[in-house]
C-alpha positions in Angstrom: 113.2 240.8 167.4 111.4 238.5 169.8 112.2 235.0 170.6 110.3 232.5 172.2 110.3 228.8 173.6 107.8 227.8 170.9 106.3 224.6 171.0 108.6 222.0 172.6 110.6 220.5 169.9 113.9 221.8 171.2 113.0 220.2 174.6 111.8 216.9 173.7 114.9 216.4 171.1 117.0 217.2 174.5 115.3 215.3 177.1 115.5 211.8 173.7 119.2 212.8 173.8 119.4 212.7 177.2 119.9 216.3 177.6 118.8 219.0 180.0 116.3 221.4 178.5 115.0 224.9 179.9 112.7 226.7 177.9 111.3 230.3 178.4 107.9 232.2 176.9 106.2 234.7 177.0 103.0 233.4 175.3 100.7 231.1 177.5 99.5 229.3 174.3 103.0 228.1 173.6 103.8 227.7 177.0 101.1 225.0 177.6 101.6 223.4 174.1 105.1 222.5 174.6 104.2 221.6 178.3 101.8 218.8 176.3 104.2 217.7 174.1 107.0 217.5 176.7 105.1 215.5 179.8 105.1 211.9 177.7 109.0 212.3 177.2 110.0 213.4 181.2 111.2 211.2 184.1 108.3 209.7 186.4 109.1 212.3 189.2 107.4 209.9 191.9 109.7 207.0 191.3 112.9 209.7 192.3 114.1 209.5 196.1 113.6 213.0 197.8 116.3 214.1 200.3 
């Protein structure tokens, strides 16, 4: 049986629960789908002090 990241739905139910997410695929399609439905729900990386 293969297992995938799928499309996101996991990680974007995390990151509105204020969870951490990682997700793994094998598939490009998926991988760039749930990278599209992720980016509007993760923290503005510029705003975050580096160091």
């Amino acid at each position: 049986m293969r297992t995938t990241g799928g499309a996101g739905t996991t990680g974007v139910a995390a990151l509105q629960l204020g969870r951490r997410y990682v997700g793994v695929d094998i598939n490009a399609s998926f991988h760039d789908q749930a990278l599209k439905r992720l980016h509007p729900h993760l923290p503005d990386s510029s705003s975050e002090e580096s160091g």
